[in-house]
C-alpha positions as a printed Julia matrix, in Angstrom:
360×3 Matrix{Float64}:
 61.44   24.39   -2.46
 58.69   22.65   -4.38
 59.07   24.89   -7.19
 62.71   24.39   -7.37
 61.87   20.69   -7.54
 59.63   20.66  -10.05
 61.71   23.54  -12.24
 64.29   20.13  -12.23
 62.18   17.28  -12.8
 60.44   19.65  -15.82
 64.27   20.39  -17.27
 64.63   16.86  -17.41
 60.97   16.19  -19.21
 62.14   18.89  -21.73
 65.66   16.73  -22.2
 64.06   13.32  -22.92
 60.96   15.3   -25.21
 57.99   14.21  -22.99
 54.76   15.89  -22.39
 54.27   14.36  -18.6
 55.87   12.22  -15.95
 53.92    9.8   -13.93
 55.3     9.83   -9.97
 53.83    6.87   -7.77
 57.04    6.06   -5.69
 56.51    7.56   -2.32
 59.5     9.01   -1.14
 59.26   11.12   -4.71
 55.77   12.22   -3.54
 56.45   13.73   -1.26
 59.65   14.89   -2.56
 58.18   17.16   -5.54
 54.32   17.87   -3.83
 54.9    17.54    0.5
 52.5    15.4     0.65
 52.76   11.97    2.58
 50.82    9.73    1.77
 50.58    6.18   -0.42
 48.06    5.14   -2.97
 48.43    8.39   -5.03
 49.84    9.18   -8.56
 51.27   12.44   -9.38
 50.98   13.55  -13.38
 53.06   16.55  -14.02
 53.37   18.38  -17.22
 55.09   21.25  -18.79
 52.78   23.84  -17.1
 50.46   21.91  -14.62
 50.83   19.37  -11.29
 48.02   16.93  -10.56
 47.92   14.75   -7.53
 45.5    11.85   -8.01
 44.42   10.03   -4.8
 41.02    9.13   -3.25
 39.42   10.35   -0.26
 41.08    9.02    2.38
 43.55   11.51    1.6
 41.85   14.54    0.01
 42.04   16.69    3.18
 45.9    15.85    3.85
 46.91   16.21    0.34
 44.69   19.93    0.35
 47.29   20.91    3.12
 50.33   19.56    2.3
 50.61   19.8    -1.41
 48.54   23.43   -2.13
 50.68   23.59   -5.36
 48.56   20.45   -7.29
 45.62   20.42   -8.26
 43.7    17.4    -6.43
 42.08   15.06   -8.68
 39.92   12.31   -6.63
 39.6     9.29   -7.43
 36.53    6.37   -6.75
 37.29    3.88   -9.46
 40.47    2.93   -9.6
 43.86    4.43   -9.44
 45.58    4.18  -12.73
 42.16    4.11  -14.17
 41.75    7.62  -13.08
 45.38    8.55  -13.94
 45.3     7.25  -17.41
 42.15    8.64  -18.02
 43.55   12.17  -16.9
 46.8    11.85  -19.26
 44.18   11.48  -21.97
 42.26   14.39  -21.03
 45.31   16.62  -21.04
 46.29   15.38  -24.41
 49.86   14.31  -23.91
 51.8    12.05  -26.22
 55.13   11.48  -24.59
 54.86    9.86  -20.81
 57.77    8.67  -18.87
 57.44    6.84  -15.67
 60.02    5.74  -12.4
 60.93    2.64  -14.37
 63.24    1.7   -11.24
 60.28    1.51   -8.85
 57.01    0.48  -11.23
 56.0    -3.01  -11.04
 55.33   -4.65  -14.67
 52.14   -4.92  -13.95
 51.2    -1.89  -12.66
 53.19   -0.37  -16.0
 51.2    -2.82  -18.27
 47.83   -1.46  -16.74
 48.67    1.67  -17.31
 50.43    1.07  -20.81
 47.03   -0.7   -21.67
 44.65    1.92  -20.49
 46.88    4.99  -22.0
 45.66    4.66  -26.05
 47.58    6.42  -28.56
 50.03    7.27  -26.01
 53.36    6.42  -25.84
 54.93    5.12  -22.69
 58.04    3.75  -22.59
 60.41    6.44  -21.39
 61.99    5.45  -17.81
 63.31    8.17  -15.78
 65.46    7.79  -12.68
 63.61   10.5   -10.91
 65.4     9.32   -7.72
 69.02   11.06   -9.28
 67.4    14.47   -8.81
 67.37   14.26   -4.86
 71.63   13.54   -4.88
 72.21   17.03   -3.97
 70.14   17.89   -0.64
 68.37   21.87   -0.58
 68.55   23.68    2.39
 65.42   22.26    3.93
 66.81   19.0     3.39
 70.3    19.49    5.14
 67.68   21.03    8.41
 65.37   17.88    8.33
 68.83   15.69    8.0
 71.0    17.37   11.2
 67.51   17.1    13.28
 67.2    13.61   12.54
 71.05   13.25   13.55
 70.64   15.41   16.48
 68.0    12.85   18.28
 70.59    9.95   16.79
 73.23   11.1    19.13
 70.41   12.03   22.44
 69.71    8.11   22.05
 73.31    7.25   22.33
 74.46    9.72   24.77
 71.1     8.27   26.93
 71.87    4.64   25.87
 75.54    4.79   27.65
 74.3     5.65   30.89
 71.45    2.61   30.74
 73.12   -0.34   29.36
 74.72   -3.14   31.58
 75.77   -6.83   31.61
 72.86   -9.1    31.39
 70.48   -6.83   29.11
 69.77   -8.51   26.28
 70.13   -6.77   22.67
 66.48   -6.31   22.07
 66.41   -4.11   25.19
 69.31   -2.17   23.86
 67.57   -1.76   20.76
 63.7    -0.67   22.03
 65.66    1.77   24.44
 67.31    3.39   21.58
 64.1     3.61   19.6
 62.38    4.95   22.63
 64.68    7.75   23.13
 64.46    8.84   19.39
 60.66    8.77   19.47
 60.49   11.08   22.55
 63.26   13.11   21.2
 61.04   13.63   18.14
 61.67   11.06   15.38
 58.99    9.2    13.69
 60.37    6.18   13.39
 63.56    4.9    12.55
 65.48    4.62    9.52
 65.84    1.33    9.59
 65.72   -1.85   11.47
 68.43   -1.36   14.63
 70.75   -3.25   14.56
 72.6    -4.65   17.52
 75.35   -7.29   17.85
 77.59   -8.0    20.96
 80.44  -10.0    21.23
 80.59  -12.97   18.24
 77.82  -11.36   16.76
 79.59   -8.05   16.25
 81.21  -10.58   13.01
 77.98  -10.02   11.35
 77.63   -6.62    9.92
 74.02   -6.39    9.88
 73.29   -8.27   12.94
 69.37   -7.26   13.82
 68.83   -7.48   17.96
 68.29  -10.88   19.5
 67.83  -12.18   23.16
 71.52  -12.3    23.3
 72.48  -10.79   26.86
 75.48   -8.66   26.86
 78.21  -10.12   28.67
 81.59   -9.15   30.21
 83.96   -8.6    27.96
 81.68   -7.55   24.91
 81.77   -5.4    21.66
 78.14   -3.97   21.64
 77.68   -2.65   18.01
 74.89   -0.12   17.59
 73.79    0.92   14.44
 70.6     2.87   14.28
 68.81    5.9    12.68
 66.22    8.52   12.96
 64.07    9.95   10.67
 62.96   13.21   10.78
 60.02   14.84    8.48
 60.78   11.45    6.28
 64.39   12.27    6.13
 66.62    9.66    7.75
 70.32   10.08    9.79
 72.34    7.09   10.02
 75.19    6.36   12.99
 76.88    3.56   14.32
 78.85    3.61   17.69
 80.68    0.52   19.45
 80.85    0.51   23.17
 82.72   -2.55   25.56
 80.98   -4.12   28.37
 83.87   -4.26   30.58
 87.31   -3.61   30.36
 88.82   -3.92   26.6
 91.21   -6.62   26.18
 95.18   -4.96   24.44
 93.37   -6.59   21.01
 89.74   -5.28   21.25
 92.02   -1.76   21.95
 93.8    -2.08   18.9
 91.53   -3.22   16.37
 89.34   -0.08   17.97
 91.82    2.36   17.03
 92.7     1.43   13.87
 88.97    1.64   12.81
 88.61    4.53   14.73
 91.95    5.45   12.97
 90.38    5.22    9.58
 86.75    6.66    9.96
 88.72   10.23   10.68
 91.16    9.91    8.06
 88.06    9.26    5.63
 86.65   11.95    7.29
 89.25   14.35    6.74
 89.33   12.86    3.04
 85.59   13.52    1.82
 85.46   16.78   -0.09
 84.21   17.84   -3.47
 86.13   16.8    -6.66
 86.77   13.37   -5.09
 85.1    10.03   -5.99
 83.32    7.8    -3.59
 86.25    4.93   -5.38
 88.93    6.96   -3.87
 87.72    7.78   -0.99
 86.67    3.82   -0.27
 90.63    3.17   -1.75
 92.0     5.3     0.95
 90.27    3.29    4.02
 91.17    0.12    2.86
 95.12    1.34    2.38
 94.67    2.8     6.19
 93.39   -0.94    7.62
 95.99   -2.98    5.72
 98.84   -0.92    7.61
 96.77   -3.17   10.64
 96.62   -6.34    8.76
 92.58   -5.73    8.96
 91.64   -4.87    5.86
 90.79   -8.56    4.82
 87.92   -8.36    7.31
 85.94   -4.71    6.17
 84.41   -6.64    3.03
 81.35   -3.68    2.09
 81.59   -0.54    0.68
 82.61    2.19    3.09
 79.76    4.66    2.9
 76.41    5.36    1.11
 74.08    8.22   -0.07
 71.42    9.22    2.44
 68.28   11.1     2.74
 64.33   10.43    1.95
 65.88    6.67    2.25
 68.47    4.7     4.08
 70.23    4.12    0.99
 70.15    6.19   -1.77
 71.71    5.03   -5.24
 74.48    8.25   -5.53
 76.9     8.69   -4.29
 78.61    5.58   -2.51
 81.78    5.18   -1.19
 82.85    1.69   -2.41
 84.97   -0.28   -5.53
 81.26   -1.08   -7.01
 78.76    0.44   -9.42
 77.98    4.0    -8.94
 81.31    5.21   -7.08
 82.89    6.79  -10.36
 80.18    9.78   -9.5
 82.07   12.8    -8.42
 81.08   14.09   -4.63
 79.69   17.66   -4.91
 78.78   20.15   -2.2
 75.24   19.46   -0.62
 75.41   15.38   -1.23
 75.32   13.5     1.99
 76.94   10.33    2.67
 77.78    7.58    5.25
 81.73    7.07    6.64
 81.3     3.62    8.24
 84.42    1.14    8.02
 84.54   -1.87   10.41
 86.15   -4.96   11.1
 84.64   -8.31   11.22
 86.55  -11.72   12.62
 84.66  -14.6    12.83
 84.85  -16.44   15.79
 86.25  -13.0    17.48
 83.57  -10.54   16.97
 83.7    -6.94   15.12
 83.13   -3.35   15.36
 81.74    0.0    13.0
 82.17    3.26   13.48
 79.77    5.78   11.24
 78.26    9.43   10.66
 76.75   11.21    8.84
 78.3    13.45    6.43
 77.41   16.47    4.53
 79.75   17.43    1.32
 80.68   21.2     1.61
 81.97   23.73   -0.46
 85.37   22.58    1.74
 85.32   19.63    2.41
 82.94   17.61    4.61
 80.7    18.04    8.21
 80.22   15.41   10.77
 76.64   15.79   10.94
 76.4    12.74   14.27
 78.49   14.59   16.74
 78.03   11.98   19.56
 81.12   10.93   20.75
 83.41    8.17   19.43
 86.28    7.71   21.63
 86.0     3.88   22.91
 83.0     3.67   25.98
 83.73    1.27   28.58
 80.2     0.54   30.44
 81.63   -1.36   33.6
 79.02   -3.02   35.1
């Protein structure tokens, strides 16, 4: 897979005229070498791939990335990167212009004489479509997702408070395999669920409660995303019907995403689906993003925003997560995980979504 990486990110170098790219965001590390680690440059040219790091990490990046040639370095970073560039003799350098900090890109400019660098590349468009490997890493990571929910049913009760809800869920993942997860969890119950990204508190879960859980794991640094509402209690006729219509929506999405379509349609169609409620005034972000190496990737998204004229093609993975949110009333998401096929689209978070009433 490496090889296929690098056979893209060197078709690009060829398109913009460029003798080498410099790669120091993380995620893209390990994306085009395997190897995970920080405080390393990688400088790849037309025929060669250098990984620049120092020894902490000489050993690991030996193992992981066997298809670079390790370069240590004692001195200095982009000291020892620059001075590399102008050993090899390139001329034309791009860089991740959308990650490098200005000063790290004047130290470098500075220390690279008679070489020009100014070309920014978004290296971060050539991980849209996933590989194979990808797509495994991605349904493992949403496979320990749904263990944590399916355990997280059978342990929550009135009087826990969020945080509990939260370190439970994050427990489960970790001894179901994940590293960490994707993101901060977030958990809101009853008012709170109004706040879309409403991180755990102290709040106790009461009678009568929307718990919102939305949570991740990530699995050999790729990442699944799902969100699943349960009620403490017994639902009252409104919590029931604002459930369904969300519920409603996230399948008819679902059913939606294919290839061919845009992430603007596909946002268009949930939003026509939640006005038939009268609820569409209350879902005010996009309906779904890109996934993978991070939370949020820039392509696709399903929204009315930048970046949703892009048209979905088969191996892209996105989010399908509408919701409602009333202040003063409380909310609710529903999301998965979905992979683009040649067809259509697969729920990747299989866990289940019918409403969960936890009665005691």
């Amino acid at each position: 897979m490496i090889k296929e990486r690098l056979a893209a990110l060197r078709a690009l170098m060829e398109q913009e005229k460029l003798d080498a790219v410099v790669v120091m965001k993380e995620v893209n590390l390990y994306y085009f070498s395997g190897f995970r680690g920080d405080d390393t440059t990688l400088v790849i040219t037309k025929d060669q791939a250098f990984l620049v790091t120092d020894n902490r990490y000489t050993e690991q990046a030996k193992l992981q990335a066997p298809d670079f040639e390790l370069v240590e370095q004692t001195k200095g970073l982009l000291k020892k990167t620059a001075a590399l560039i102008q050993k090899l003799g390139c001329k034309q350098v791009g860089f991740e212009g959308g990650y490098v900090s200005f000063n790290q890109y004047t130290a470098l400019k500075g220390l690279l004489d008679g070489v020009t660098f100014e070309k920014s590349l978004d290296l971060d468009a050539l991980r849209t479509i996933k590989d194979a490997e990808e797509i495994r890493f991605i349904r493992e990571a949403c496979r320990i997702a749904d263990a944590a929910f399916n355990d997280i049913v059978t342990f929550m009760h009135a009087g826990m408070t969020e945080i509990e809800i939260a370190a439970r869920l994050e427990s489960v993942m970790r001894q179901e395999g994940s590293e960490k997860p994707s993101f901060d969890t977030i958990v809101a119950s009853g008012l709170r669920g109004s706040m879309p990204h409403g991180t755990a508190t102290d709040k106790k879960l009461e009678m009568g409660d929307f718990v919102t859980m939305d949570y991740g794991a990530k699995y050999q640094g790729y990442c699944s995303d799902t969100t699943r509402t349960i009620v403490i209690g017994q639902p009252s006729d409104r919590q029931r019907e604002v459930y369904a219509a969300v519920l409603e929506t996230q399948e008819k999405v679902l059913a939606d995403i294919a290839p061919g379509k845009t992430g603007k349609e596909i946002d268009a169609r949930s939003r026509e689906n939640l006005h038939r409620y009268d609820l569409d005034q209350y879902f005010g972000h996009g309906l779904g993003h890109s996934l993978g190496l991070e939370i949020h990737e820039a392509v696709p998204r399903l929204s009315q925003g930048g970046n949703c004229d892009a048209v979905l093609e088969p191996g892209m993975l996105v989010s399908d997560e509408p919701g409602v949110y009333i202040p003063g009333w409380g909310g609710l998401r529903i999301e998965d995980t979905v992979l683009v096929t040649k067809d259509g689209a697969e729920r990747l978070t299989k866990s289940s979504k019918e409403l969960t009433i936890i009665d005691k």
